[in-house]
Short mmCIF file of the C-alpha atoms (twelve columns), coordinates in Angstrom:
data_MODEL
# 
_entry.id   MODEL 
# 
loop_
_atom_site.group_PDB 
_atom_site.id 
_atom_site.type_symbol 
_atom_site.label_atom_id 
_atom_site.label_alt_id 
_atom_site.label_comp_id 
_atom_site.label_asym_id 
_atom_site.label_seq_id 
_atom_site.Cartn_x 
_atom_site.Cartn_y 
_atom_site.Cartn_z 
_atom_site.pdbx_PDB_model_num 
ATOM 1  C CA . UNK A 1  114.327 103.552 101.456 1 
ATOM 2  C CA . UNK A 2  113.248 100.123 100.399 1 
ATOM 3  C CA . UNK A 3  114.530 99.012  96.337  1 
ATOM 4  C CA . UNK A 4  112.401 97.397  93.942  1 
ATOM 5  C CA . UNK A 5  113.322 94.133  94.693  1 
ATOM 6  C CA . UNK A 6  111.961 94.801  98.429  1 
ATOM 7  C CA . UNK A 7  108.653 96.261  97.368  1 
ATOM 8  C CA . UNK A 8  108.360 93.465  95.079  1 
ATOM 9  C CA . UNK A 9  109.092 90.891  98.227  1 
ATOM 10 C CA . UNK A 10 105.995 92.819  100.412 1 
ATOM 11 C CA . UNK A 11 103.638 93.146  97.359  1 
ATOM 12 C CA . UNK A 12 104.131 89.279  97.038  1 
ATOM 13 C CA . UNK A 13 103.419 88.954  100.595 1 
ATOM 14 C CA . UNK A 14 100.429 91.035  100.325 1 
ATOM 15 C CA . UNK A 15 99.358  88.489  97.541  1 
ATOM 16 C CA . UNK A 16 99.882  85.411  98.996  1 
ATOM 17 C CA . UNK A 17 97.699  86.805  102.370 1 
ATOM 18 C CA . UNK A 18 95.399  88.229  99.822  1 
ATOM 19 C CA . UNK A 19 94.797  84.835  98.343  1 
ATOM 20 C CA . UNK A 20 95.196  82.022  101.433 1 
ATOM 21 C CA . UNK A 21 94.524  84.354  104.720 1 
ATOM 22 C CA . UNK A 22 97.938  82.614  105.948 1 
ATOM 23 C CA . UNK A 23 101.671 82.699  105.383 1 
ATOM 24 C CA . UNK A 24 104.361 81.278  107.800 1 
ATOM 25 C CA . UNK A 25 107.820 82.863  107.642 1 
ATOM 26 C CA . UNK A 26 109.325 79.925  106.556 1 
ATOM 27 C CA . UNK A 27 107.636 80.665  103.144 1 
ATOM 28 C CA . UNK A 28 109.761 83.633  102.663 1 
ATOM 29 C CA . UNK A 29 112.512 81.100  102.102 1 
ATOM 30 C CA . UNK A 30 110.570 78.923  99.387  1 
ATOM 31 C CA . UNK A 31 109.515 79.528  95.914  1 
ATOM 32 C CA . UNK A 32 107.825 82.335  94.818  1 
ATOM 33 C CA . UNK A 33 109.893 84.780  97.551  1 
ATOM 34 C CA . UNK A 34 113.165 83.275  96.149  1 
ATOM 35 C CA . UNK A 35 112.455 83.834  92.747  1 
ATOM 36 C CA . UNK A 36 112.820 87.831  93.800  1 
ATOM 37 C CA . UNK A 37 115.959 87.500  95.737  1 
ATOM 38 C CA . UNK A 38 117.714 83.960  96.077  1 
ATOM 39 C CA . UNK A 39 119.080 85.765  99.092  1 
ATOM 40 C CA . UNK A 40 115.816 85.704  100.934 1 
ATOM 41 C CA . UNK A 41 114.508 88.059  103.170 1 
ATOM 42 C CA . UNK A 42 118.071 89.228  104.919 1 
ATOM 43 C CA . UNK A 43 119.248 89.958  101.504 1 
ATOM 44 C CA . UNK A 44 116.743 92.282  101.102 1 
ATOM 45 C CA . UNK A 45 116.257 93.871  103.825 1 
ATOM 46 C CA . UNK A 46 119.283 93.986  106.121 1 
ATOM 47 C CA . UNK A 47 118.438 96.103  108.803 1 
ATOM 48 C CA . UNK A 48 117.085 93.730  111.489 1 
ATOM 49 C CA . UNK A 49 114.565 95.767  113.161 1 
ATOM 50 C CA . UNK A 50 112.758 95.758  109.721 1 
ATOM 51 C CA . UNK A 51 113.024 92.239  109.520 1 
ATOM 52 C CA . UNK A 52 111.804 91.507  112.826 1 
ATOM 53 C CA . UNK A 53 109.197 94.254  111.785 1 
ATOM 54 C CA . UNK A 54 108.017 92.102  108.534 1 
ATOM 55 C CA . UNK A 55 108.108 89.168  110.439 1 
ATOM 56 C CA . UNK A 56 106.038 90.487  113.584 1 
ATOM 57 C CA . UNK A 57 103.207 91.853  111.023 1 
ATOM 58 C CA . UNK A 58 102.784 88.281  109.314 1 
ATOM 59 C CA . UNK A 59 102.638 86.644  111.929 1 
ATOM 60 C CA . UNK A 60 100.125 88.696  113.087 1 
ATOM 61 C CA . UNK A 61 97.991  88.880  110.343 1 
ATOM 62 C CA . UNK A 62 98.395  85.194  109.098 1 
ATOM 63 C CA . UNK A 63 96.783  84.975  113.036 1 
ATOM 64 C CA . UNK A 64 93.742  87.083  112.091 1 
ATOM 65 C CA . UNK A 65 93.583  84.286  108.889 1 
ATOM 66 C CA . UNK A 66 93.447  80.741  110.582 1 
# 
């Protein structure tokens, strides 16, 4: 079951594809994502099948945005 800290992470996702259309993974490793969890996204979500998961669905939707 995901913390606070994690839904915080997505619902910033969401955001930032709510407001540009686009977000490359490498953002999750920048300011505002670090400002959740210096850790980045490993820290948060350890198990990598979710993180390939996360990473899979922007990719795919920041597609659907250029």
């Amino acid at each position: 079951m995901p913390n606070a800290k994690g839904i915080g992470f997505v619902e910033l996702i969401i955001d930032q594809l709510t407001e540009t259309g686009i977000l490359s993974p490498s953002a999750l490793y920048e300011q505002p994502f670090l400002a959740v969890h210096a850790g980045g996204p490993e820290a948060l979500f350890p198990n990598p099948k979710i993180l390939e998961g996360l990473f899979d669905q922007i990719n795919s939707l920041s597609n659907l945005g250029s």
